[in-house]
N, CA, C and O atoms as a Tripos MOL2 file, in Angstrom:
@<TRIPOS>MOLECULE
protein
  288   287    72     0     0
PROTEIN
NO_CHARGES

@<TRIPOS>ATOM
      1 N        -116.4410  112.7660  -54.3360 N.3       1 UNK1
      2 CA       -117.5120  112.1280  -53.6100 C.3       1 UNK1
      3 C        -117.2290  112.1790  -52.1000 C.2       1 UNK1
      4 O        -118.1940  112.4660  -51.3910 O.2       1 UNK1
      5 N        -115.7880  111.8920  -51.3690 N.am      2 UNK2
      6 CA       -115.3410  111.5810  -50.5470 C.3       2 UNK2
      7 C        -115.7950  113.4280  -49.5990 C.2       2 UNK2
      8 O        -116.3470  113.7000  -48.5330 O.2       2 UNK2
      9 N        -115.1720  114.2890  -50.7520 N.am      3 UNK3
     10 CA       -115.3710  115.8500  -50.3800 C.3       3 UNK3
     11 C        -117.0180  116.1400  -49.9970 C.2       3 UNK3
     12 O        -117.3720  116.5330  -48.8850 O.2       3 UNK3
     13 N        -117.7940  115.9150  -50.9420 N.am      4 UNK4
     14 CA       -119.1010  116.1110  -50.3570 C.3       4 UNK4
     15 C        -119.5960  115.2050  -49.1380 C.2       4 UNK4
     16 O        -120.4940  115.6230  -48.4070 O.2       4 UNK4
     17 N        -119.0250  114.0150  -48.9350 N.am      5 UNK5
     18 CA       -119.5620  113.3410  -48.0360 C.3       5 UNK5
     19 C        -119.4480  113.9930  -46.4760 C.2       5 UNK5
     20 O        -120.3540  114.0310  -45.6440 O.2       5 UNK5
     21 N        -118.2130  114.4400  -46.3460 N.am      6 UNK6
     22 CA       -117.4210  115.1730  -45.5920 C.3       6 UNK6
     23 C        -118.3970  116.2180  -45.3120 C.2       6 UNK6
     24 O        -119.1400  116.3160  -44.3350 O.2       6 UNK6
     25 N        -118.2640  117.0750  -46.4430 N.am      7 UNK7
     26 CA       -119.4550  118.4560  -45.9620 C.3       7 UNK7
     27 C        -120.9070  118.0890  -45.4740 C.2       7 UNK7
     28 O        -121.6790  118.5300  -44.6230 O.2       7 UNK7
     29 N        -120.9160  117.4580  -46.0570 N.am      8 UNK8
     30 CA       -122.3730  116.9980  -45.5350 C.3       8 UNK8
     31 C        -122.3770  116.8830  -43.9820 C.2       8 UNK8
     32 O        -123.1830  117.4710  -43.2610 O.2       8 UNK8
     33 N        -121.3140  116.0000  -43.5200 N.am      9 UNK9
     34 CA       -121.6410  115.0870  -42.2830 C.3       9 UNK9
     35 C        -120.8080  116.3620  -40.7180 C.2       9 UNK9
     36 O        -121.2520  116.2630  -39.5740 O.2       9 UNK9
     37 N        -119.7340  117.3180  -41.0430 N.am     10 UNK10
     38 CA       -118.8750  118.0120  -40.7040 C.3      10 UNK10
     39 C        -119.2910  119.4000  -41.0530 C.2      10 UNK10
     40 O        -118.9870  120.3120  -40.2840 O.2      10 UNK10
     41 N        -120.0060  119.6560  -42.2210 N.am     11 UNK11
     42 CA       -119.9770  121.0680  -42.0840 C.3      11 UNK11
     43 C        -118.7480  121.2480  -43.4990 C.2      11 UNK11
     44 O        -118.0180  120.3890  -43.9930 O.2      11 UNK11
     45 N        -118.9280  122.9030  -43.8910 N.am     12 UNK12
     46 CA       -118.1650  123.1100  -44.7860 C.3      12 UNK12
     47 C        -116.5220  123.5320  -44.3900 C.2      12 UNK12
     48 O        -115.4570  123.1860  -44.9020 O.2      12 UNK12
     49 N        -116.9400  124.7100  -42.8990 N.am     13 UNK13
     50 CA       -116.2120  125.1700  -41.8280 C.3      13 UNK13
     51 C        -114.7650  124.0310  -41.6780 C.2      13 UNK13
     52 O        -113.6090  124.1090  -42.0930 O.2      13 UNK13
     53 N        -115.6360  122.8250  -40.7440 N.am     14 UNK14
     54 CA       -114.5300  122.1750  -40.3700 C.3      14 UNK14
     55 C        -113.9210  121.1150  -41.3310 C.2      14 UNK14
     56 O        -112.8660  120.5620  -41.0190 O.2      14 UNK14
     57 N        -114.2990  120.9400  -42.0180 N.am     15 UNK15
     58 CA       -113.8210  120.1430  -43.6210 C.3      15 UNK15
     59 C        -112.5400  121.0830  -44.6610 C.2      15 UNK15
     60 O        -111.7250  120.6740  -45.4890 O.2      15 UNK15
     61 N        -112.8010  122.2460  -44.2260 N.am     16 UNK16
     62 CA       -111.5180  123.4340  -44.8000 C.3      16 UNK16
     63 C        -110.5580  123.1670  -43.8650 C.2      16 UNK16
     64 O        -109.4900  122.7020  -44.2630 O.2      16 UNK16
     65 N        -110.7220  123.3650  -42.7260 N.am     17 UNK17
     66 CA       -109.5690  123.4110  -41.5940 C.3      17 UNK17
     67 C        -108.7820  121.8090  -41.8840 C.2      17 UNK17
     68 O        -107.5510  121.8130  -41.8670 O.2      17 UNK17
     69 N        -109.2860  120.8760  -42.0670 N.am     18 UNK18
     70 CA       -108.9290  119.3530  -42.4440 C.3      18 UNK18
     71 C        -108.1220  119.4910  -43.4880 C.2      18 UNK18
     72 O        -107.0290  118.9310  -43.4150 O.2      18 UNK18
     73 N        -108.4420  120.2260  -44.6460 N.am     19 UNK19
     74 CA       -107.7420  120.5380  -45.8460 C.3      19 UNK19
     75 C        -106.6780  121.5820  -45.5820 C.2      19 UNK19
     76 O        -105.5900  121.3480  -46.1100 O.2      19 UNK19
     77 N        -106.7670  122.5200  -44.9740 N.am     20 UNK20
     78 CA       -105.5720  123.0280  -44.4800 C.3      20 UNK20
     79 C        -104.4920  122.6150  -43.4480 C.2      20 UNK20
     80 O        -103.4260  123.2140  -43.3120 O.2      20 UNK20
     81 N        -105.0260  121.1070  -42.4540 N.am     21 UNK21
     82 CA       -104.1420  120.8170  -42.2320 C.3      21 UNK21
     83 C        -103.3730  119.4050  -42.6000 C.2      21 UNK21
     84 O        -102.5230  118.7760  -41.9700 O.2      21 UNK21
     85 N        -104.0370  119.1450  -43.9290 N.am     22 UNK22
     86 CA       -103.3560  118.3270  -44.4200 C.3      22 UNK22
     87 C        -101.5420  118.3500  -44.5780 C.2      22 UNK22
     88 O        -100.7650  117.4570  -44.2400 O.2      22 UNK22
     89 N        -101.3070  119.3290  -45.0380 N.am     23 UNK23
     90 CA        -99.8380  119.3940  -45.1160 C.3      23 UNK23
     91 C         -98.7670  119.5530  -44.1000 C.2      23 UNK23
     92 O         -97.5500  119.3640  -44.1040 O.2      23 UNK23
     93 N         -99.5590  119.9290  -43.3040 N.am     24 UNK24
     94 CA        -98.4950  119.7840  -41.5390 C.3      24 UNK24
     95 C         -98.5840  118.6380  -41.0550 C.2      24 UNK24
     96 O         -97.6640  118.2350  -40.3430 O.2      24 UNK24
     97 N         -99.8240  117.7380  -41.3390 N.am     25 UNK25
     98 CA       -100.1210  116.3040  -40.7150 C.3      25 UNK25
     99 C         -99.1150  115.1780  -41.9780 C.2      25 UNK25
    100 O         -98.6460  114.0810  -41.6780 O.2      25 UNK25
    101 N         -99.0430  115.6030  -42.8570 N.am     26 UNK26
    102 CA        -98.2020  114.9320  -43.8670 C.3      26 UNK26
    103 C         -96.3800  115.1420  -43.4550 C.2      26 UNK26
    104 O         -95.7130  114.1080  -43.4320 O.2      26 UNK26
    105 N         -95.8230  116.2050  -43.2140 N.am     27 UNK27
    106 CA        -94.6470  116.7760  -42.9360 C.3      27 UNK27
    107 C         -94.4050  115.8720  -41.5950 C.2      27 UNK27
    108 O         -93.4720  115.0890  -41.4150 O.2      27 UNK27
    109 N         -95.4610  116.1680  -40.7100 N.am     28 UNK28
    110 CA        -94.9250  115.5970  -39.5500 C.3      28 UNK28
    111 C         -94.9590  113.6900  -39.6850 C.2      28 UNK28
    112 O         -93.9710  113.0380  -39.3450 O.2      28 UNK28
    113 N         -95.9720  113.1570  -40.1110 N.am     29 UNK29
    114 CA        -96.3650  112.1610  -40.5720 C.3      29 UNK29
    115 C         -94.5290  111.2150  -41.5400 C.2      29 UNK29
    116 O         -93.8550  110.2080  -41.3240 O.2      29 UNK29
    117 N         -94.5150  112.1230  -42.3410 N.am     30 UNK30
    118 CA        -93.2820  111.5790  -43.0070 C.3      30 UNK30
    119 C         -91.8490  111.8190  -42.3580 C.2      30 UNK30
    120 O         -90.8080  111.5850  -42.9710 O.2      30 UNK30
    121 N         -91.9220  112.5430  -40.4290 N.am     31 UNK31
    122 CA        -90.9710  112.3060  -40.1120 C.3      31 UNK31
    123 C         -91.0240  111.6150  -39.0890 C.2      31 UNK31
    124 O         -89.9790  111.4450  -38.4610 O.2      31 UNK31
    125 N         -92.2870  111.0030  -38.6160 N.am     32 UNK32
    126 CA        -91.7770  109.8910  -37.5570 C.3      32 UNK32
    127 C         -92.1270  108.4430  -38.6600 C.2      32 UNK32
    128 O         -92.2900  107.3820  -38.0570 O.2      32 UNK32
    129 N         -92.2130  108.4090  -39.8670 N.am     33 UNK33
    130 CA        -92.4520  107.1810  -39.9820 C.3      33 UNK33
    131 C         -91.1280  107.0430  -41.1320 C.2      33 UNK33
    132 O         -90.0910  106.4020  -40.9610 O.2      33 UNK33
    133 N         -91.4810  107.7750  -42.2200 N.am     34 UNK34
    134 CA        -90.1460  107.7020  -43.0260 C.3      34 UNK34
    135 C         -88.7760  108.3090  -42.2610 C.2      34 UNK34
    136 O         -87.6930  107.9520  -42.7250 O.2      34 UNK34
    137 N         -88.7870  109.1760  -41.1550 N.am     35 UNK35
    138 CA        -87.3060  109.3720  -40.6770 C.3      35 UNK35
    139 C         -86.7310  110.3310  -41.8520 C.2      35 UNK35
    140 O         -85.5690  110.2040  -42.2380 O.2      35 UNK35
    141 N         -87.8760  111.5860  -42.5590 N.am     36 UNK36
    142 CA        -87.1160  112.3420  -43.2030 C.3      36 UNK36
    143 C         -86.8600  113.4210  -42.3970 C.2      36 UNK36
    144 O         -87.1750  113.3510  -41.2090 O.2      36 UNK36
    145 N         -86.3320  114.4270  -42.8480 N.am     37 UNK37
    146 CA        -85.9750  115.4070  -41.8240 C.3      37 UNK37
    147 C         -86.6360  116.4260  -42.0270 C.2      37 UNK37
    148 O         -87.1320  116.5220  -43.1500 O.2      37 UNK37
    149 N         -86.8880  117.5620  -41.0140 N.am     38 UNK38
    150 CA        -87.9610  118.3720  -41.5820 C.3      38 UNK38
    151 C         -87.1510  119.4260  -41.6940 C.2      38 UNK38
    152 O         -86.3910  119.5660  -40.7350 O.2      38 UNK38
    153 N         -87.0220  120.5750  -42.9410 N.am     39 UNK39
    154 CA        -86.4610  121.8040  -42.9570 C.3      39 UNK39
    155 C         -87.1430  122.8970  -42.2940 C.2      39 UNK39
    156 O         -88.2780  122.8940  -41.8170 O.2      39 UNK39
    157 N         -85.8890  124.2710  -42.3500 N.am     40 UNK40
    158 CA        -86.8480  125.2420  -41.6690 C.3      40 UNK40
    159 C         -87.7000  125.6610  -42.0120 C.2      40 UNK40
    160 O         -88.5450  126.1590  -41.2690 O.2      40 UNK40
    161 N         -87.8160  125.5890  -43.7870 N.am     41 UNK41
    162 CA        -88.5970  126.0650  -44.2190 C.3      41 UNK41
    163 C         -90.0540  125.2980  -43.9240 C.2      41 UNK41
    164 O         -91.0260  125.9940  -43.6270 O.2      41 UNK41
    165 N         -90.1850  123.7660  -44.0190 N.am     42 UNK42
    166 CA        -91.4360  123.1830  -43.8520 C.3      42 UNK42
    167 C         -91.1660  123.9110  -42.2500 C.2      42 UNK42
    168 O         -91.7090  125.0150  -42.2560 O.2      42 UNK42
    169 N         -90.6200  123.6780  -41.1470 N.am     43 UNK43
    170 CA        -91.2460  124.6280  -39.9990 C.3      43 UNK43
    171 C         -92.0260  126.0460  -40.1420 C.2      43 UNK43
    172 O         -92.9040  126.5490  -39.4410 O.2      43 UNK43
    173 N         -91.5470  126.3760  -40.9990 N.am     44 UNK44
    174 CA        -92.0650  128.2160  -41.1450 C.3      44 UNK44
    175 C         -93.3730  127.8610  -41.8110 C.2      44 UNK44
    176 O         -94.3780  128.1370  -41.1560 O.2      44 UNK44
    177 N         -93.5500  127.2830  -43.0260 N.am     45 UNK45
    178 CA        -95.2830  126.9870  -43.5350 C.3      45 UNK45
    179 C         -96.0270  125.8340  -42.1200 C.2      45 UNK45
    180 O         -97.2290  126.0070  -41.9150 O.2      45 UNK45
    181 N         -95.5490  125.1190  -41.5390 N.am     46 UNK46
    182 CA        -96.5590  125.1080  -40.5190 C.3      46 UNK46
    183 C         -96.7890  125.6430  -39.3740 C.2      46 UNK46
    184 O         -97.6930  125.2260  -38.6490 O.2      46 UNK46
    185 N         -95.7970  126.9060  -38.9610 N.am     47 UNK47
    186 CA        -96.0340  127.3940  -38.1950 C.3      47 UNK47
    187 C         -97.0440  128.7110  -38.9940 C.2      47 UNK47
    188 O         -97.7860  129.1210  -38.1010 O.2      47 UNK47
    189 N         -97.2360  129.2340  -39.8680 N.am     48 UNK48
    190 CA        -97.9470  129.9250  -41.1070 C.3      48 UNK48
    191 C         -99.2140  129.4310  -41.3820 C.2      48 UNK48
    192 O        -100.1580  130.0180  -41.9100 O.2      48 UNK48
    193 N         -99.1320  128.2020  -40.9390 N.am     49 UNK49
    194 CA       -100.6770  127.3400  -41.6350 C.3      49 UNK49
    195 C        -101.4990  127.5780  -39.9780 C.2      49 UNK49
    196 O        -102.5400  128.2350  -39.9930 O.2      49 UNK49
    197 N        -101.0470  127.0900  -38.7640 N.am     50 UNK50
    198 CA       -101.2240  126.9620  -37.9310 C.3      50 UNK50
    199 C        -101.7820  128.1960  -37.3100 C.2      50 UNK50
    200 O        -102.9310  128.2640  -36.8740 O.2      50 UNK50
    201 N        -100.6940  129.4170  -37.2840 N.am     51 UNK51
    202 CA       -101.5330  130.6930  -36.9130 C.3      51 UNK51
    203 C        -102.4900  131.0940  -38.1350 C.2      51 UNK51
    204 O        -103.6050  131.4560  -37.7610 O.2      51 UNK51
    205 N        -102.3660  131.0990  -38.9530 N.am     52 UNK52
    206 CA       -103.8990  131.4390  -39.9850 C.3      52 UNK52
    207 C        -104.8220  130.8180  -39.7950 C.2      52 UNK52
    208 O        -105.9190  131.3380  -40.0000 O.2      52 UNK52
    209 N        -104.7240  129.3150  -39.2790 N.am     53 UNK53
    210 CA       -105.9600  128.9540  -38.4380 C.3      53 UNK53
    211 C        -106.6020  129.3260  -37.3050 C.2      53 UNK53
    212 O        -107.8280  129.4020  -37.2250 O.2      53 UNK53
    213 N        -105.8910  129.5500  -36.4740 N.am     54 UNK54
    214 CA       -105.6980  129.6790  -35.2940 C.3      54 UNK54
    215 C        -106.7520  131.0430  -35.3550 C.2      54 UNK54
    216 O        -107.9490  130.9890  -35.0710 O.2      54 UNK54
    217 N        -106.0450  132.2210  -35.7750 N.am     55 UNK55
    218 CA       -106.9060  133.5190  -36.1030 C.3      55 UNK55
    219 C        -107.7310  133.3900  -37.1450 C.2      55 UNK55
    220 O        -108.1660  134.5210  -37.3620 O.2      55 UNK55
    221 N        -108.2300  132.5630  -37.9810 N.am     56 UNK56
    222 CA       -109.1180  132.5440  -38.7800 C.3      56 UNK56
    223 C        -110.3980  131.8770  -37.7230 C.2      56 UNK56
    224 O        -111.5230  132.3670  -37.8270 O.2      56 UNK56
    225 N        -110.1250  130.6290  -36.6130 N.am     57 UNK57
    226 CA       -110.9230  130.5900  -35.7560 C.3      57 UNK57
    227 C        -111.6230  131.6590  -34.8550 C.2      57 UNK57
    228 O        -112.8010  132.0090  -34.7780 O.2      57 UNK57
    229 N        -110.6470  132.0030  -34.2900 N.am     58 UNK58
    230 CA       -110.6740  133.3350  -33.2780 C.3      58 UNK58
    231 C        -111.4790  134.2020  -33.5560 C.2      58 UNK58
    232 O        -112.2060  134.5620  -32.6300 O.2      58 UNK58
    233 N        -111.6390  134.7800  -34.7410 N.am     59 UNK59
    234 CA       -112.2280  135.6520  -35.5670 C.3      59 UNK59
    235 C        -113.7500  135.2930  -35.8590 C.2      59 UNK59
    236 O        -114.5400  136.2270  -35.9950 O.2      59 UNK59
    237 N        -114.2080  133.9440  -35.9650 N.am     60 UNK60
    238 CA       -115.3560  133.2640  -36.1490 C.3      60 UNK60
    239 C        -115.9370  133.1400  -35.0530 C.2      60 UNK60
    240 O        -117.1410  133.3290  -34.8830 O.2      60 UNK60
    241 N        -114.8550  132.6950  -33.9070 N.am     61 UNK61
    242 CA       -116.0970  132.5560  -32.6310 C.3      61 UNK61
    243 C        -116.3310  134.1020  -32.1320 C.2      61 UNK61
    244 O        -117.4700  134.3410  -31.7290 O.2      61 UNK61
    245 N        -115.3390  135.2280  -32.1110 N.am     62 UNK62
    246 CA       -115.8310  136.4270  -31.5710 C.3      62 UNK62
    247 C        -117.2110  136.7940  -32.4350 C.2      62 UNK62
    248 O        -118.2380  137.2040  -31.8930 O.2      62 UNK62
    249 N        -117.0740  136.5950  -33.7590 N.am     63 UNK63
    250 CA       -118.3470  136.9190  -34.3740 C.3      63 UNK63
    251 C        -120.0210  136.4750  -33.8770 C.2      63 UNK63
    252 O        -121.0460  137.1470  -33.7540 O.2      63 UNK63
    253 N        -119.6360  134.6600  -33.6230 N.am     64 UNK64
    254 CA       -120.2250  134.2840  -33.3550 C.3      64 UNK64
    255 C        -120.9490  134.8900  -31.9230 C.2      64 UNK64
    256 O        -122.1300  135.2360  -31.9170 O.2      64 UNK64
    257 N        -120.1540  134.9600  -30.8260 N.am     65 UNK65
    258 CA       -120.3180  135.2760  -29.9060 C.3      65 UNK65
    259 C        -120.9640  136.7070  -30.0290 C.2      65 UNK65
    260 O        -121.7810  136.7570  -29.1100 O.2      65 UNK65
    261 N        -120.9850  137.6740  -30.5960 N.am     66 UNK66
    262 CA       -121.4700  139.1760  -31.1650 C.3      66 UNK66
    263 C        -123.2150  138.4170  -31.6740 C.2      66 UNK66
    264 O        -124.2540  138.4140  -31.0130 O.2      66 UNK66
    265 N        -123.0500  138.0620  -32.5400 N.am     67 UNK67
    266 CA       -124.4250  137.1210  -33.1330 C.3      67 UNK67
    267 C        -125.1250  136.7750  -31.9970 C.2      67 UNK67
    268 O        -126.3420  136.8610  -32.1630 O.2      67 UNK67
    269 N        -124.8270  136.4620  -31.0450 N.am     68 UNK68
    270 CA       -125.9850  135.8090  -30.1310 C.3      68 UNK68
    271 C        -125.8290  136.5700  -29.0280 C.2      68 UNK68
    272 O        -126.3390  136.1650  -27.9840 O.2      68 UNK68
    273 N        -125.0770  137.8520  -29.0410 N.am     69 UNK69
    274 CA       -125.5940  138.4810  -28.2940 C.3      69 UNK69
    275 C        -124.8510  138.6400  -26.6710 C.2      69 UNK69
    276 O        -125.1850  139.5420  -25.9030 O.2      69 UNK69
    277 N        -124.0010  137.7960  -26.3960 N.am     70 UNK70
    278 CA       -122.9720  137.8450  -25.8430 C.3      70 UNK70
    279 C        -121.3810  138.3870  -25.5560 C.2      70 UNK70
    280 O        -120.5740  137.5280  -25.9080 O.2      70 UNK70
    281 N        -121.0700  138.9840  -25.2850 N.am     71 UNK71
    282 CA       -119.3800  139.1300  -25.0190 C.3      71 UNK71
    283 C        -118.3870  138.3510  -24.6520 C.2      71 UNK71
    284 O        -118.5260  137.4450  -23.8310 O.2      71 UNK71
    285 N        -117.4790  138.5910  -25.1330 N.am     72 UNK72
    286 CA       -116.2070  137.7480  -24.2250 C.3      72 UNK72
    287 C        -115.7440  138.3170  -23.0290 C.2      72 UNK72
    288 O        -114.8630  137.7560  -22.3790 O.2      72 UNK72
@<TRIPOS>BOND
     1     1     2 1
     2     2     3 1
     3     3     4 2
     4     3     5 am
     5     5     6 1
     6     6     7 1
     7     7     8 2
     8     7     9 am
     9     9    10 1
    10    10    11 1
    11    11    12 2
    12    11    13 am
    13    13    14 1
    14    14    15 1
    15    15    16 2
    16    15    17 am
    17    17    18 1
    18    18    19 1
    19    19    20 2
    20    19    21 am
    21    21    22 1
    22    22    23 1
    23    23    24 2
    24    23    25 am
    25    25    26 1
    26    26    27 1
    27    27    28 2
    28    27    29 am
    29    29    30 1
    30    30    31 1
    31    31    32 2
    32    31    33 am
    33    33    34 1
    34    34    35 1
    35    35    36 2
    36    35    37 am
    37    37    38 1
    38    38    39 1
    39    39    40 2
    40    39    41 am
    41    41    42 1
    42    42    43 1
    43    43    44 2
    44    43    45 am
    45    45    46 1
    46    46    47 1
    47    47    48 2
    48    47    49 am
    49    49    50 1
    50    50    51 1
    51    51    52 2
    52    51    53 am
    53    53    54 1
    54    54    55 1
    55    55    56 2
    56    55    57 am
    57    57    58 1
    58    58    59 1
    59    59    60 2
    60    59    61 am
    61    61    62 1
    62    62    63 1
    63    63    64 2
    64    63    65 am
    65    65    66 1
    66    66    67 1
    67    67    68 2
    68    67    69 am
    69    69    70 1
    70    70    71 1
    71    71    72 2
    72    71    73 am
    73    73    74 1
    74    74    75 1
    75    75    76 2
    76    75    77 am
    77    77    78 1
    78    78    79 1
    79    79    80 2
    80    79    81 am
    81    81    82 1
    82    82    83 1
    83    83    84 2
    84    83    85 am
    85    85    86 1
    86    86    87 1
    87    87    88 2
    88    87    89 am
    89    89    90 1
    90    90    91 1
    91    91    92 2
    92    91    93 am
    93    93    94 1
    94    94    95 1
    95    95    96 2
    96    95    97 am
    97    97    98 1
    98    98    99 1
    99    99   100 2
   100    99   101 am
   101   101   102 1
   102   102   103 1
   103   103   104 2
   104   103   105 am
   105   105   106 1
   106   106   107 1
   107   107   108 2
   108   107   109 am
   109   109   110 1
   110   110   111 1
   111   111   112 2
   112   111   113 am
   113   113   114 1
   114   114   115 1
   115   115   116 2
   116   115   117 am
   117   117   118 1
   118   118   119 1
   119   119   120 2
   120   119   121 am
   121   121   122 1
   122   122   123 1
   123   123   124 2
   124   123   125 am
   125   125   126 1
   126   126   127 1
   127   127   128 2
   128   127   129 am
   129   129   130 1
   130   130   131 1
   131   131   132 2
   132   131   133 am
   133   133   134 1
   134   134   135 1
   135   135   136 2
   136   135   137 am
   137   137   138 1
   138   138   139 1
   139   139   140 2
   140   139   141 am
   141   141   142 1
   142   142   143 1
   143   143   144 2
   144   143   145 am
   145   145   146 1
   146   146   147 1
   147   147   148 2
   148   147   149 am
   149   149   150 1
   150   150   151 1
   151   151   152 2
   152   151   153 am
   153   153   154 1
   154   154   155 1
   155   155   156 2
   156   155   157 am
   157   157   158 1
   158   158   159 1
   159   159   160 2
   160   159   161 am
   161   161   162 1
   162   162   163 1
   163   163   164 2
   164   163   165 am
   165   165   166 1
   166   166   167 1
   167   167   168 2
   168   167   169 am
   169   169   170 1
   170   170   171 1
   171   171   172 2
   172   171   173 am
   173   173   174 1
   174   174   175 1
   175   175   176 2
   176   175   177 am
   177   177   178 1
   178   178   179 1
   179   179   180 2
   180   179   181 am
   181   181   182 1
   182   182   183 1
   183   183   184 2
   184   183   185 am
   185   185   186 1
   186   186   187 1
   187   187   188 2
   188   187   189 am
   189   189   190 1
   190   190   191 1
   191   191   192 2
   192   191   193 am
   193   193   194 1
   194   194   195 1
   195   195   196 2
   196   195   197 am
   197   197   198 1
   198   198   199 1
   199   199   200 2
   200   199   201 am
   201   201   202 1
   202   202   203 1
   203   203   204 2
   204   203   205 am
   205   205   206 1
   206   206   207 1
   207   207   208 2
   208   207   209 am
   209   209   210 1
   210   210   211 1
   211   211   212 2
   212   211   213 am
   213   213   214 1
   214   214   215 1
   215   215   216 2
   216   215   217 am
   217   217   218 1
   218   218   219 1
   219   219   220 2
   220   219   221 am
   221   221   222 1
   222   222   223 1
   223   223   224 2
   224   223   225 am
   225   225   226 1
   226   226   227 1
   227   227   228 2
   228   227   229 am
   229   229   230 1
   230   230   231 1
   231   231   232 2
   232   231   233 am
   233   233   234 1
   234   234   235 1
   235   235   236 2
   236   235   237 am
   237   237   238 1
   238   238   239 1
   239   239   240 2
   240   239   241 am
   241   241   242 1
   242   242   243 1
   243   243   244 2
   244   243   245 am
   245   245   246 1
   246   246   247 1
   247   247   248 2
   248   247   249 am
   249   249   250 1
   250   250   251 1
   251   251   252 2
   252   251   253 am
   253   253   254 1
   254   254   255 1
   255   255   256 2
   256   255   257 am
   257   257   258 1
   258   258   259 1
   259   259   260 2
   260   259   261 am
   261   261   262 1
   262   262   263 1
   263   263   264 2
   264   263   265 am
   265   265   266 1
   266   266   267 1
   267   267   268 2
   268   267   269 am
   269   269   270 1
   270   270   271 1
   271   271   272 2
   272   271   273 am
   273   273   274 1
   274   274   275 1
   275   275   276 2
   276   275   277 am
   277   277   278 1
   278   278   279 1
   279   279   280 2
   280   279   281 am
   281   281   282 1
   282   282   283 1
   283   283   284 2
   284   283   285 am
   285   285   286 1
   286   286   287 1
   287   287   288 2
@<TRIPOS>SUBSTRUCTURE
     1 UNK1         2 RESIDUE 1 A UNK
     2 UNK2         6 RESIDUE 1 A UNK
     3 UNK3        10 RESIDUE 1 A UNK
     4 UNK4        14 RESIDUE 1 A UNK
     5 UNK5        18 RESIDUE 1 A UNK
     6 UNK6        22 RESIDUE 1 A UNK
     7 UNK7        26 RESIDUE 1 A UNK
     8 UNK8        30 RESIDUE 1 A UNK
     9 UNK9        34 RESIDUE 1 A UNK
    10 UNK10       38 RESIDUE 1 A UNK
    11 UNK11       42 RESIDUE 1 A UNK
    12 UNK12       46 RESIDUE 1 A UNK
    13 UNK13       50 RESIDUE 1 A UNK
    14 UNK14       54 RESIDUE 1 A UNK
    15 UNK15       58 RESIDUE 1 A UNK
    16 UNK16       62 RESIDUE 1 A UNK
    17 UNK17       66 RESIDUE 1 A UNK
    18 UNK18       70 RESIDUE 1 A UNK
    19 UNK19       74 RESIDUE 1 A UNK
    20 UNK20       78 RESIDUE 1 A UNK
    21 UNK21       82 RESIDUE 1 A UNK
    22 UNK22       86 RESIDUE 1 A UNK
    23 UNK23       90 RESIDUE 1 A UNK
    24 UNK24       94 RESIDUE 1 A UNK
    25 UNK25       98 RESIDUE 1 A UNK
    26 UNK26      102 RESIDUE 1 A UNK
    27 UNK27      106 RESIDUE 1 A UNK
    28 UNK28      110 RESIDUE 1 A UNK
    29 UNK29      114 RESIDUE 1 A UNK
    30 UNK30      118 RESIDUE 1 A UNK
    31 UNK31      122 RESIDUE 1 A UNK
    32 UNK32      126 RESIDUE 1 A UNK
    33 UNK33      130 RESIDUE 1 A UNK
    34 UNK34      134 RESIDUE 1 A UNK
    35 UNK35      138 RESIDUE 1 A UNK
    36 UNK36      142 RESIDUE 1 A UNK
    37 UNK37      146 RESIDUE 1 A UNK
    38 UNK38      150 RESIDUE 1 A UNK
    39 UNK39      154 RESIDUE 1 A UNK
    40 UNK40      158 RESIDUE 1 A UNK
    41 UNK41      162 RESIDUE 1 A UNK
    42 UNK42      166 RESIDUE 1 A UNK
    43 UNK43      170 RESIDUE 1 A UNK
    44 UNK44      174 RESIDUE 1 A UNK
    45 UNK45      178 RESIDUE 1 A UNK
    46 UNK46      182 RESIDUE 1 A UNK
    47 UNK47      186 RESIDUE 1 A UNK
    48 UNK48      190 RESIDUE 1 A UNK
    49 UNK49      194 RESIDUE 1 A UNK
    50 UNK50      198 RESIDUE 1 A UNK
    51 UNK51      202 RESIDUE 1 A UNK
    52 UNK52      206 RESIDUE 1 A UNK
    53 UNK53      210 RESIDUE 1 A UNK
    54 UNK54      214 RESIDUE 1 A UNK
    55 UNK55      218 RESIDUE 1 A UNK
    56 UNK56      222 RESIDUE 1 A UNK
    57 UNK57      226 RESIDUE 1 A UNK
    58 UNK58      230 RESIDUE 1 A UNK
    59 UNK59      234 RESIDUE 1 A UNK
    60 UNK60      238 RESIDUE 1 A UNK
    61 UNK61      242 RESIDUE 1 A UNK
    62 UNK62      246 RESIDUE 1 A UNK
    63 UNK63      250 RESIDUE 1 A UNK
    64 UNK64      254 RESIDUE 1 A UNK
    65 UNK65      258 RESIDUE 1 A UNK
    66 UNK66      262 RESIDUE 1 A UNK
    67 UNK67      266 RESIDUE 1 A UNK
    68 UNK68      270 RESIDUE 1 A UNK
    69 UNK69      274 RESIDUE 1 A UNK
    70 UNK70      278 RESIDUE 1 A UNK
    71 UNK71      282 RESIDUE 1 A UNK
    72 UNK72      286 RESIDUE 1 A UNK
């Protein structure tokens, strides 16, 4: 319920990116409050989550920007 409410009000777009950054906001989340430690490995999946966003954006606005007719 909570998921559709979301799409509805956000879009489908930015409601994925929320879900993908759930797990870097959790990692970091459980080390300033629980004081766990973060491995390299959780560094390497959010630095992994982060650029796949990053260029999964990038990629959407050049499109976008092509769509209406504009350049960068």
């Amino acid at each position: 319920m909570t998921w559709n409410f979301a799409v509805r009000v956000l879009g489908s777009v930015k409601t994925s990116v929320y879900i993908y950054m759930v797990p870097v906001i959790t990692t970091v989340t459980s080390a300033l409050i629980l004081k766990e430690t973060i491995t390299k490995t959780a560094v390497c999946g959010i630095a992994l989550t982060l650029v796949g966003l990053f260029l999964s954006e990038s990629r959407k606005s050049k499109k976008e920007c092509v769509k209406h007719g504009y350049a960068e």
